[in-house]
N, C-alpha and C positions, 0 to 999 in steps of 0.2 A: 504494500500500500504506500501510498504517496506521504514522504514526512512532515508531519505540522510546521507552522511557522516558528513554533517557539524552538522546537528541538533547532532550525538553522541558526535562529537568534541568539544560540546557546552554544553553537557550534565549539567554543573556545575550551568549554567542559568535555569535548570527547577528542583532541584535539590529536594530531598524530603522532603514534608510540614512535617516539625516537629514544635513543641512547646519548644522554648531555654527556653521559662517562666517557663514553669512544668521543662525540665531539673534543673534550677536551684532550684528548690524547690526539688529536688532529685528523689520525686515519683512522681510527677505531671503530667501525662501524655493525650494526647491528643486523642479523642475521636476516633472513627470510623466515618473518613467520608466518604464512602459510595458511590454508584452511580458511575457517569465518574472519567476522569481526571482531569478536571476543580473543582469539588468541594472544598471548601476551607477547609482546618481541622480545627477544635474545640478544645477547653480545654474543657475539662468531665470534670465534677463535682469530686472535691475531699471531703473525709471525713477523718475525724481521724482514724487510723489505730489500731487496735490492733493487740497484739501477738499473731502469729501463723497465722495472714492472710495472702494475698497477691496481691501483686501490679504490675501494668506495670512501669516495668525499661524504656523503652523505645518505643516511636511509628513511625513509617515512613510508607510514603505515596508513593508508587513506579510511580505515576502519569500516569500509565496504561490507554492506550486507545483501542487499538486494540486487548493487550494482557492478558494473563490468565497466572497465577503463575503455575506452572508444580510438582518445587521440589523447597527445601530450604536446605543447608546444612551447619552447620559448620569447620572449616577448621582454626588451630590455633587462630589470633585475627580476623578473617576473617570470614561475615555469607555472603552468596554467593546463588542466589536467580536465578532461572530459569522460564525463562517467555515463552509464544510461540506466536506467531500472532496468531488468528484464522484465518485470510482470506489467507496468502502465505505462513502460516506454518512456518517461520526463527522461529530460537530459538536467545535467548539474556541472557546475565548472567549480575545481578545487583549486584556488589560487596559492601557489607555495612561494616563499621568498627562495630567490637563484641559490643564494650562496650558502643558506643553511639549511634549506628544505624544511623550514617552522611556515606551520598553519596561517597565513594572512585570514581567510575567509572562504567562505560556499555558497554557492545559491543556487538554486533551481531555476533552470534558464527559461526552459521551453517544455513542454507537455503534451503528453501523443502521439511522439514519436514525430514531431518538426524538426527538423533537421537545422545541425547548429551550421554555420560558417567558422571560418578560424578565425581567433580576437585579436581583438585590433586595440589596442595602448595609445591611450593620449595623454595626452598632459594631468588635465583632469579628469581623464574619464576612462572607465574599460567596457570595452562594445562589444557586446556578442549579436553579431548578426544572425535570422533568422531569413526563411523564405520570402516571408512579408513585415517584419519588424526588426529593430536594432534594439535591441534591452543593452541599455546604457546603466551605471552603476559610476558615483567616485571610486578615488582610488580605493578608498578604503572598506568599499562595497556596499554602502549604502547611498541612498535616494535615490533609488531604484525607478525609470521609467522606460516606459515601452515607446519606442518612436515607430510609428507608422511610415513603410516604404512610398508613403503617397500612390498607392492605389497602383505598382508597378509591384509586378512579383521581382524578388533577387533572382538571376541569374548566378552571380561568379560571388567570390569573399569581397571583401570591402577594403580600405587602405586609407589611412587620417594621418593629418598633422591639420599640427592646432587645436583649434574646435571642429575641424570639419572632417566628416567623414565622406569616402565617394566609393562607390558600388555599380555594376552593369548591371541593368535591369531591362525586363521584357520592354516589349512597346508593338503596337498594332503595326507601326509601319518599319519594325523592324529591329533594333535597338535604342536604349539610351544611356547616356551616363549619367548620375545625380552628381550634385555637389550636394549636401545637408549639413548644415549650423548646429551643433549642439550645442551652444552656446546659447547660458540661461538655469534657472531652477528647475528643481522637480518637478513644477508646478505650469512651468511654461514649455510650450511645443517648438521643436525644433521648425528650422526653415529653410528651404530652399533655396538657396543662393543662383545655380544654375541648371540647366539641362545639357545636353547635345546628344544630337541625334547620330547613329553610326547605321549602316546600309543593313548590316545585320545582328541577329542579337547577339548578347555579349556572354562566354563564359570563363574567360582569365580574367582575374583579379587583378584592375587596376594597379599599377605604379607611380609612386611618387616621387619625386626628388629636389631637392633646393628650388621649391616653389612651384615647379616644374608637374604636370599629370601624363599621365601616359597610359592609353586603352587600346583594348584591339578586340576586335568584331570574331564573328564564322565567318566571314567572307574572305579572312587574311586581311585585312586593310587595321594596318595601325597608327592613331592619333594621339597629339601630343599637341595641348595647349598648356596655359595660362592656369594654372588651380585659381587663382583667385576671381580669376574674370572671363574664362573660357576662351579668350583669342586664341587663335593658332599661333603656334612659332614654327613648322616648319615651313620649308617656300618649298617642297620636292614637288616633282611630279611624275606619278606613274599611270601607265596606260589603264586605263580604264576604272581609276581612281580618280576622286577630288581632289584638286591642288591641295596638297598640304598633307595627304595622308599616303604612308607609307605602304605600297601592296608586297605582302608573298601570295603564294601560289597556293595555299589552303588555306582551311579551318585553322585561328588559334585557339586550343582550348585551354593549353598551357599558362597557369599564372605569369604575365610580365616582371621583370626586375629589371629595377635601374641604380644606376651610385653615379659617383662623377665622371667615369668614363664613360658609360654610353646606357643603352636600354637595349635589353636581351631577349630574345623572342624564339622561343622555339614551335616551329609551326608545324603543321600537318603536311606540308610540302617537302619533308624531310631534312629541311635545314634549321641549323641553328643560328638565329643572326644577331652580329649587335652593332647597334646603330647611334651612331653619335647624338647625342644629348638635344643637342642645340641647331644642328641643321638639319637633321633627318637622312643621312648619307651613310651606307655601308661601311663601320670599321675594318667588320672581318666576318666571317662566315665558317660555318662547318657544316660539310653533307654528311648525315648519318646514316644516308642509305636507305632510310625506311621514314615512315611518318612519327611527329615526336609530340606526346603526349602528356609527357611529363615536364614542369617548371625545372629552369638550371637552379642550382646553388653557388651564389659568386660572390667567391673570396676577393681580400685586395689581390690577388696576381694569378688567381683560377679561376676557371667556372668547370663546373662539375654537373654535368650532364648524366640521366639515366636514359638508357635507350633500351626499350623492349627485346629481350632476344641476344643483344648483346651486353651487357652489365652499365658500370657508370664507367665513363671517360673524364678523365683531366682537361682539361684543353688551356694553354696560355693566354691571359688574358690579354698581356699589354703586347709583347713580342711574338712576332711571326709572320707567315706570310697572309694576304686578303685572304686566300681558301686556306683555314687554317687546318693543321692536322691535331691529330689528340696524342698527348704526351703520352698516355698510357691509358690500358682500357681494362678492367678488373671482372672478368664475365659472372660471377656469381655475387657481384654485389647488387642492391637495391636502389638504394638511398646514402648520401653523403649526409655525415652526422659531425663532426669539429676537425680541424686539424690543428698544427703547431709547428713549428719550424719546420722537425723532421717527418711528421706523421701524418697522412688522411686519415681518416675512421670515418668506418663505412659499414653497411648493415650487411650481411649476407641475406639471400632468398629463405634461410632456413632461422632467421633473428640472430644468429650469432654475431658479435659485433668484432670486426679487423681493423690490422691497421696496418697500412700499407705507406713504404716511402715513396715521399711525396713526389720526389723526382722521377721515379723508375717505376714504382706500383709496385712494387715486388712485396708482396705479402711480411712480415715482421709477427706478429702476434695476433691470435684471439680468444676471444673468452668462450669459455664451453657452457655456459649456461646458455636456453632456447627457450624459455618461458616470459623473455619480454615479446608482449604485443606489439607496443607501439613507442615511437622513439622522435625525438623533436632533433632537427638541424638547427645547430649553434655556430653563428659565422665568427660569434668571439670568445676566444680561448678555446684551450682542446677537450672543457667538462663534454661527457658525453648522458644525457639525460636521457632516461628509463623506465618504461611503468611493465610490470605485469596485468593480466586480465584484472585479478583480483585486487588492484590497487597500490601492491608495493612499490613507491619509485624510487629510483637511484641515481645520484650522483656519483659518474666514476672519470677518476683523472688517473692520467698517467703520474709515477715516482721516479725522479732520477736523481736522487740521493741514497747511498748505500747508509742500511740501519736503522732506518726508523722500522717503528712499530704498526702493525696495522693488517685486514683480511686483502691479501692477495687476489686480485681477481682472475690478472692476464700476468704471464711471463714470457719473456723473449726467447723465441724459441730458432732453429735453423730448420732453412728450405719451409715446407707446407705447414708448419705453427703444429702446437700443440695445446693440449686446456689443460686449466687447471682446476681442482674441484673446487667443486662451486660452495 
């Protein structure tokens, strides 16, 4: 059954079993415990550490009864954990602080089994987008209000700075993109600031950058105006496109990403592109050979691409030629998860999590445990964040100091990696 309000309002009293012991011992971390929500967690056994292995930074017990972990995502100092009932379907988001994994807050987002968007962090506000509303909250997770999509169903996630948030949504004649105000009390409703129209509808999650918006349609055609005012800034022109709007050759369905170099687009026409910020002109490109469905992950000097059938690739951001190649291609990974000078960390097909150098891809270490579901990409530092079905999540970083104390997760192993018990 669905939990009262009081029991959320109280949240603080069942708050999640961690071990302050192991915290203060730095790496000390607290077992898997398993089973219901009643079970009490453990201190795991610690061992001396050596260079180049690694440890849980942190453990929380989300004290799940009803519910099953969905998605996990990082979001500034924020790791933001999505749960569901099994029996009435409401979804709930568990907000944990990054670096210690202590309880912020919960709430029950959506009911029925609505489907959530991934949250979106503002200044003042955290957004959970729904199909047809944005349940807005402060930071601190109250005054709670529902904003209405303005009578446009969401298509794709959503993407803010500021006060404002902006989201692709349906439209009769095709697509639209919003701009919406949240800026205001509880009390008072958000506002429109602007619209535009795109040839078709929309399902990648806008990108923002240094003022800067960036959308892209099913038709391939991607726009980039003004956040504040909707002008266009590019001048390009492609055949059978609107001045100003950038064509590939398919569907994007892929979430866009942008930073100061350029806006990244991986499209259903088999390439990867990225396109300079400010004029709309091809930096560099990468054919993957097949249609690309999945959003990059782009570090300052990588982007990391997953391609169906073939695993994730590397590919140089700043150096190389117009048709770029891929520095290295890892076939049984999924998903790119943090790196750090010398390491990618990357999911296998099977959750096991690797880590491979960054230069050459050549596998290093992974962990033998296969009970996390679901795993959030971290563009800073190399924390790699963790939940299982049943709510336990984890923070695990690499150690490369010989001697401290702490549970071993991964150790460095030669040629195809080895595990360590979990």
């Amino acid at each position: 059954m669905a939990r009262p309000l009081s029991f959320w309002m109280n949240w603080p009293s069942v708050s999640l079993k961690k071990s302050w012991g192991a915290i203060a011992l730095g790496l000390g971390l607290i077992g898997m415990a398993g089973g219901c929500h009643t079970a009490q967690p453990t201190i795991a056994p610690t061992t001396e550490l050596a260079a180049g292995s690694f440890a849980r930074k942190w453990a929380a017990d989300l004290g799940l009864k009803n519910d099953e972990v969905t998605d996990i995502y990082v979001r500034e100092a924020l790791v933001i954990v999505y749960t569901r009932d099994v029996y009435t379907r409401d979804h709930f988001a568990h907000v944990l602080d990054r670096e210690s994994g202590e309880n912020k807050w919960v709430v029950q987002v959506s009911a029925q089994d609505v489907k959530l968007r991934p949250p979106v962090v503002l200044k003042d506000f955290v957004v959970f987008p729904t199909i047809s509303t944005m349940e807005v909250y402060n930071r601190f997770g109250k005054e709670h209000r529902s904003v209405l999509a303005k009578g446009l169903a969401l298509r794709s996630g959503a993407a803010g700075s500021g006060t404002r948030i902006y989201y692709g949504a349906d439209d009769p004649n095709g697509g639209r993109v919003v701009s919406l105000d949240l800026a205001g009390s509880q009390y008072q409703n958000a506002s429109v600031n602007w619209t535009l129209q795109t040839h078709s509808g929309i399902s990648a999650t806008p990108a923002i950058q240094q003022g800067l918006l960036y959308a892209a349609d099913d038709s391939g055609g991607i726009y980039a105006v003004n956040a504040e005012s909707r002008d266009p800034i590019w001048a390009t022109k492609h055949e059978g496109r609107e001045d100003g709007v950038f064509g590939t050759g398919a569907r994007i369905q892929a979430d866009l990403k942008a930073d100061d170099y350029g806006v990244y687009a991986a499209s259903m026409d088999t390439k990867l592109y990225c396109i300079g910020r400010t004029d709309g002109r091809i930096r560099w490109q990468y054919f993957a050979g097949q249609p690309l469905s999945h959003s990059p992950s782009v570090t300052a000097t990588t982007v990391y691409q997953f391609i169906d059938g073939t695993g994730v690739v590397a590919i140089d951001k700043l150096q190389g030629e117009p048709a770029r190649k891929a520095k290295w291609t890892v076939p049984n990974a999924i998903q790119f998860l943090a790196e750090d000078e010398k390491y990618a960390y990357l999911e296998q097909a099977d959750h096991v999590i690797m880590a491979v150098d960054r230069l050459t891809g050549a596998p290093k270490f992974k962990s033998k445990r296969t009970d996390f579901v679901a795993y959030a990409t971290a563009l800073k530092n190399n924390t790699v964040f963790a939940a299982t079905k049943d709510g336990q999540i984890r923070a695990i970083t690499p150690n490369f100091r010989n001697g401290l104390m702490g549970e071993v997760v991964w150790i460095p192993v030669a040629g195809e990696s080895v595990a360590m018990a979990r």
